[in-house]
C-alpha positions as CSV (number, residue, x, y, z in Angstrom):
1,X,-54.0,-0.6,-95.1
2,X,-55.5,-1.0,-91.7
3,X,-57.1,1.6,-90.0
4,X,-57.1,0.5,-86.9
5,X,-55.9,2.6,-83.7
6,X,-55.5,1.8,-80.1
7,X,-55.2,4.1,-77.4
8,X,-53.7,2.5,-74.0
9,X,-56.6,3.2,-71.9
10,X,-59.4,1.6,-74.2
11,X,-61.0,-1.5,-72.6
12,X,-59.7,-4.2,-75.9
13,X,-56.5,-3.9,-78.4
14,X,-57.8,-3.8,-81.8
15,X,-57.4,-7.8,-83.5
16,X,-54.6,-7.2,-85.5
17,X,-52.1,-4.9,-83.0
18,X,-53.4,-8.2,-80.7
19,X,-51.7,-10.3,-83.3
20,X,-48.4,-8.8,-83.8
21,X,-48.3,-8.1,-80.0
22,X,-48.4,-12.3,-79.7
23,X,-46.2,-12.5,-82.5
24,X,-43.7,-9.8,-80.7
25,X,-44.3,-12.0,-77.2
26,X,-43.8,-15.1,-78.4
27,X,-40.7,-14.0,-80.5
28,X,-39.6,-13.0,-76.8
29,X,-40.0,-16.1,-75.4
30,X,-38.5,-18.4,-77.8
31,X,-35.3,-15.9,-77.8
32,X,-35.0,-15.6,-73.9
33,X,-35.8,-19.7,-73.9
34,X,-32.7,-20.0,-76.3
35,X,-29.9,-17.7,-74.3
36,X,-30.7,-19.5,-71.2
37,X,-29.8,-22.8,-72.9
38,X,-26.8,-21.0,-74.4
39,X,-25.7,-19.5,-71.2
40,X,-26.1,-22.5,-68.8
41,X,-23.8,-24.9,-71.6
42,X,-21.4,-22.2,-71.6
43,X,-21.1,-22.0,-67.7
44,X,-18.0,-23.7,-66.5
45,X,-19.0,-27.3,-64.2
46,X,-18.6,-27.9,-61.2
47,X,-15.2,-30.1,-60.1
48,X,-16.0,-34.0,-59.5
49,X,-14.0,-33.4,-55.9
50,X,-15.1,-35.5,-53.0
51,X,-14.7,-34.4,-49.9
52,X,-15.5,-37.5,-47.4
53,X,-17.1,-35.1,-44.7
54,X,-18.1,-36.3,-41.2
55,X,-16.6,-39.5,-41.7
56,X,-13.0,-41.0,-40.8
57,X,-11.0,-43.5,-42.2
58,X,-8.0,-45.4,-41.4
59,X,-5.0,-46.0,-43.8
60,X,-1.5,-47.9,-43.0
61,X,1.6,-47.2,-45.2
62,X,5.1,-45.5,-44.6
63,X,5.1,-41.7,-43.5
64,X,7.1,-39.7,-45.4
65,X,8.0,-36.2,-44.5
66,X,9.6,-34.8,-48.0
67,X,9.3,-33.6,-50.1
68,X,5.7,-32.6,-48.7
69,X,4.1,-34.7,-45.9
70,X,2.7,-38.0,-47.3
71,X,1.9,-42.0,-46.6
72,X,2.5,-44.5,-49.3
73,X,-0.2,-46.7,-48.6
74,X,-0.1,-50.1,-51.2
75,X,-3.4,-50.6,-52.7
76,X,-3.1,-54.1,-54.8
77,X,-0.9,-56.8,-56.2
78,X,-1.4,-57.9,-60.4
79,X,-1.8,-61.0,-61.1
80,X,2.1,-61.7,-60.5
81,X,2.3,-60.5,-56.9
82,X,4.1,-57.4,-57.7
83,X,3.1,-54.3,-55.3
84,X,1.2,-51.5,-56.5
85,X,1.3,-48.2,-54.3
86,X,-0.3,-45.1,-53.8
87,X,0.9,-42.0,-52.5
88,X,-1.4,-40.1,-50.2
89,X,-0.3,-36.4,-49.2
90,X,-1.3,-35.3,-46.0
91,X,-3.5,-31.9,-45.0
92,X,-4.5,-30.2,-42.1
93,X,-7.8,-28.8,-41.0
94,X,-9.1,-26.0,-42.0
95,X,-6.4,-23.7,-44.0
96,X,-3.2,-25.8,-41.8
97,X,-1.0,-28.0,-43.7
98,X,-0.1,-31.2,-41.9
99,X,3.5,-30.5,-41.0
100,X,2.3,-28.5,-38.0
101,X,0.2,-31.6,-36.3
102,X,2.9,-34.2,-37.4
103,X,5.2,-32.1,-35.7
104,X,2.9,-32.2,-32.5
105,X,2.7,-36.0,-32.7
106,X,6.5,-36.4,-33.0
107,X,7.1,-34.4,-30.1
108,X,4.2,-36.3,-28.2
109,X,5.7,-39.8,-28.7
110,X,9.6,-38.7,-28.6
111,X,9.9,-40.3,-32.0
112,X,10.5,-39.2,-35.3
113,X,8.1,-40.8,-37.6
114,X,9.5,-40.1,-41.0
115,X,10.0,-43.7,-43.0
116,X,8.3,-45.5,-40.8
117,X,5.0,-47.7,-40.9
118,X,1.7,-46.1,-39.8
119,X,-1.4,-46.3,-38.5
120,X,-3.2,-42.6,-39.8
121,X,-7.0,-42.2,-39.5
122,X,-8.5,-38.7,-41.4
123,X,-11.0,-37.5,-43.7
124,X,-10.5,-38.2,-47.3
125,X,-10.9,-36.1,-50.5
126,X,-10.1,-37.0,-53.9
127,X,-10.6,-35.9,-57.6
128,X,-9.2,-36.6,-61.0
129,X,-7.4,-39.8,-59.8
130,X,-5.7,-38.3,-56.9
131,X,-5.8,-39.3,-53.6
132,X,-5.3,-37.0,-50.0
133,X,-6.3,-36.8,-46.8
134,X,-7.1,-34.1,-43.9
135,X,-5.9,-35.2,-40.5
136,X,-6.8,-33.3,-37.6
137,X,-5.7,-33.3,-33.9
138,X,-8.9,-33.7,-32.2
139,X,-9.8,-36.7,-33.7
140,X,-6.2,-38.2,-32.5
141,X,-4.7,-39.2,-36.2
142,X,-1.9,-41.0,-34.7
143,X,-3.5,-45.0,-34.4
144,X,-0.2,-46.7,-34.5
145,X,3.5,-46.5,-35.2
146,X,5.0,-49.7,-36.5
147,X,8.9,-50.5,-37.6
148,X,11.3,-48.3,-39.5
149,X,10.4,-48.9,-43.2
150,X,12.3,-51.7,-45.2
151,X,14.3,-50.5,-48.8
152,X,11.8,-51.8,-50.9
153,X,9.2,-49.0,-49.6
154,X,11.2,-46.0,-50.2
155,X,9.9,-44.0,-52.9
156,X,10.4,-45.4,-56.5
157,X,12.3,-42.1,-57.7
158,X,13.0,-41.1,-61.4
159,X,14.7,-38.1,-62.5
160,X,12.9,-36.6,-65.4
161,X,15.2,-34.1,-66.3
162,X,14.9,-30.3,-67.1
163,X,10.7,-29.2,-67.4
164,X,8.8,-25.9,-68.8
165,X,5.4,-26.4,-68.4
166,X,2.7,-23.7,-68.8
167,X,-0.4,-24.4,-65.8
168,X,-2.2,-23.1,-62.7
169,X,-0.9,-23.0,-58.8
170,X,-4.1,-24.2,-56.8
171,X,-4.7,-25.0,-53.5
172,X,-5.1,-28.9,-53.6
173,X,-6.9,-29.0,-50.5
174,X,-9.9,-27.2,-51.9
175,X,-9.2,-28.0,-55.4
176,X,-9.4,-31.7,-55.0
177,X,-12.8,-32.0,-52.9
178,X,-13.7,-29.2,-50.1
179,X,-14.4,-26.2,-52.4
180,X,-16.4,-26.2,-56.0
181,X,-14.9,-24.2,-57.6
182,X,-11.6,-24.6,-56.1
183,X,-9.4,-22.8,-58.9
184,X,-9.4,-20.0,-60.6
185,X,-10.0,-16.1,-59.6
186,X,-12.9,-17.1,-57.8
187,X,-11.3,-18.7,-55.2
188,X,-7.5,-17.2,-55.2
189,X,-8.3,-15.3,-51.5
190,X,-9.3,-18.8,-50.2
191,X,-6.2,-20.5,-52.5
192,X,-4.1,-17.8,-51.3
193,X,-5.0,-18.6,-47.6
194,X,-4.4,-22.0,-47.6
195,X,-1.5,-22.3,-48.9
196,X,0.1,-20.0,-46.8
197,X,-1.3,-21.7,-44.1
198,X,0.8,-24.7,-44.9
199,X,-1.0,-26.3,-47.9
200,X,1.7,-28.1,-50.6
201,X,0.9,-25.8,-53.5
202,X,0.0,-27.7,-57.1
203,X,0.4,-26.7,-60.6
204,X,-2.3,-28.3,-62.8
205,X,-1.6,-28.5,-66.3
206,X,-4.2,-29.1,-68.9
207,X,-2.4,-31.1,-72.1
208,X,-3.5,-30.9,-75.5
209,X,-6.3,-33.3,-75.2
210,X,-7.8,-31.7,-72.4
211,X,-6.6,-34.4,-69.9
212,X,-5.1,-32.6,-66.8
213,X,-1.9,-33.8,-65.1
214,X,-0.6,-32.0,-61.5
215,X,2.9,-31.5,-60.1
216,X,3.7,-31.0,-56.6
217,X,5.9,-28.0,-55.9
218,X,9.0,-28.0,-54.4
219,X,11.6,-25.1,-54.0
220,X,15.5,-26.7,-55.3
221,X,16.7,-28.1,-52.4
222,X,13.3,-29.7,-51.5
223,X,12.5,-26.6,-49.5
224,X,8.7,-25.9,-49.0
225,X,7.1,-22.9,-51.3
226,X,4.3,-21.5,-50.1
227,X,6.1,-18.0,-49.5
228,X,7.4,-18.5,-52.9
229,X,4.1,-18.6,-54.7
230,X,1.8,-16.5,-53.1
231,X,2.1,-14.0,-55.8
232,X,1.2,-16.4,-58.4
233,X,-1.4,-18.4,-57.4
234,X,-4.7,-18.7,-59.1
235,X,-3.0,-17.0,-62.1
236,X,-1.3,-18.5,-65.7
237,X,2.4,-19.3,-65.5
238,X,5.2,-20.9,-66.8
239,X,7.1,-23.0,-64.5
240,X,10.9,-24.0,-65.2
241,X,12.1,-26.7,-63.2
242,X,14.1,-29.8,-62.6
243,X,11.1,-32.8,-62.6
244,X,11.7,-36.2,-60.6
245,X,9.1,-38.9,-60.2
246,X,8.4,-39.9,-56.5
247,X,6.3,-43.0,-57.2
248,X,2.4,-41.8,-58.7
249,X,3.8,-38.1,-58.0
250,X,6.2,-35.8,-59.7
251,X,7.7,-33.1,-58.2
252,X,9.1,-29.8,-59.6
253,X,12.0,-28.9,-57.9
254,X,12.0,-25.0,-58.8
255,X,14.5,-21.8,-58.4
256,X,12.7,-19.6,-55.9
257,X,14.1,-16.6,-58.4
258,X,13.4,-17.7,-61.7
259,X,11.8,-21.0,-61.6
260,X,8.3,-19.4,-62.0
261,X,6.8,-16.3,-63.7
262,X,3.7,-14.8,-64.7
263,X,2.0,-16.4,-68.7
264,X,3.1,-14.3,-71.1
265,X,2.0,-15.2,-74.8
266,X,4.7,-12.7,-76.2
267,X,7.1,-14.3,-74.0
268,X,6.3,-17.6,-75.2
269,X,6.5,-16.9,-79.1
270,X,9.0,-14.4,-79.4
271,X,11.3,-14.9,-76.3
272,X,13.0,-12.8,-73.3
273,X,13.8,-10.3,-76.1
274,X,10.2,-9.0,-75.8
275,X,11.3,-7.9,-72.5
276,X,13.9,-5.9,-74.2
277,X,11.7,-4.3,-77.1
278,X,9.6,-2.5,-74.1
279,X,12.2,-0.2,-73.7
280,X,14.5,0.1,-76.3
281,X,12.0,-0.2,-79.2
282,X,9.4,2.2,-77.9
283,X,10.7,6.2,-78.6
């Protein structure tokens, strides 16, 4: 048994409170050493999104103004000559859609330019194997206007039938290269803004394998939703809807009253009678 004592106002600890001090202190170190590992691997990433800032780039395909504004540019040929394309959906600056500054441009030239060949030049952002583009007015998007498209470049559309899917409404503007994050609660004010500002709302949906596929929205009659969502976005849901394949794209044509609603695990395993047992069950 030691009989050792410090006091905190003597000039040297005694050598073995020293020791278990270091041992106490170095304890401390390896610990907070450890949860700062921990806590950085556990912190979600940040997106892979590209956003091509500063610099413009030109693109020629056929405009297409449903069911959200896009240009089907082609990007290759195999080996046997056949076509391969890629659909490109148009944005606006800032928190705008595009429909707004097409609008301007159709209006300017006395033309419509829907399903025909153009010229488009705009900044590009991209993520996750999909492809868009901001065009804004002051840098004059509008390069050319070419011939009313041929049959062969109309959309290659397949209906998919009848869909329930379980995802998350972003903003693809910010989601797919301006912002990082660009989903989630931490950026459904900004997601919230922009797509009430004319952005095509997206649900993303992560499969089983972690893999993440995105479906444009679309109200039933190809009817824009952003009204429709705004309740929703940034938040689990399950979306019920009829799905057709517009080229690299599908679309989820969905029933402004019952297409969408709020992720409900109870709802998913035991049905709309869980709805029911809230009331009835509960005395």
């Amino acid at each position: 048994m030691s009989n050792e004592f410090y006091i905190g106002w003597m000039p040297k600890a005694p050598p073995s409170f020293a020791r278990q001090v270091k041992k106490f202190i170095g304890a401390l170190v390896i610990l907070v050493v450890v949860a700062a590992i921990l806590l950085s691997r556990a912190q979600k990433k940040f997106g892979s999104g590209n956003f091509e800032f500063g610099k413009l780039t030109e693109i020629s395909g056929v405009y297409f103004s449903k069911p959200v504004p896009c240009v089907k540019v082609m990007s290759s040929k195999d080996v046997f000559g056949n076509r391969s394309y890629i659909t490109i959906p148009l944005l606006g600056f800032g928190k705008m859609g595009a429909a707004g500054i097409i609008s301007d441009i159709e209006k300017e030239k006395n033309t419509s330019l829907n399903q025909k060949e153009i010229t488009l030049r705009g900044t590009l952002l991209y993520n996750d194997g999909k492809l868009l583009m901001q065009v804004d007015s002051n840098d004059k998007p509008l390069l050319a206007i070419g011939k009313q498209a041929d049959s062969s470049l109309l959309p290659n559309i397949e209906n998919l039938g009848e869909l329930q899917v379980k995802g998350e409404i972003v903003d693809p503007k910010c989601y797919f290269g301006v912002m990082k994050p660009g989903e989630g609660k931490p950026h459904k004010d900004c997601a919230i803004r922009c797509i009430l500002g004319g952005v095509s709302p997206v649900l993303r949906v992560m499969d089983k394998a972690g893999a993440a596929n995105y479906y444009l929205l679309a109200g039933a009659d190809g009817e824009n939703m952003n009204e429709a969502v705004k309740d929703f976005i940034a938040e689990p849901v399950t979306v019920h809807a009829r799905a057709v394949k517009h080229d690299d794209w599908i679309i989820l044509y969905v029933d402004h009253n019952k297409g969408i609603q709020s992720y409900s695990y109870l709802r998913e395993k035991f049905g709309d009678a869980v709805q029911y047992c809230a009331t009835d069950c509960v005395k």
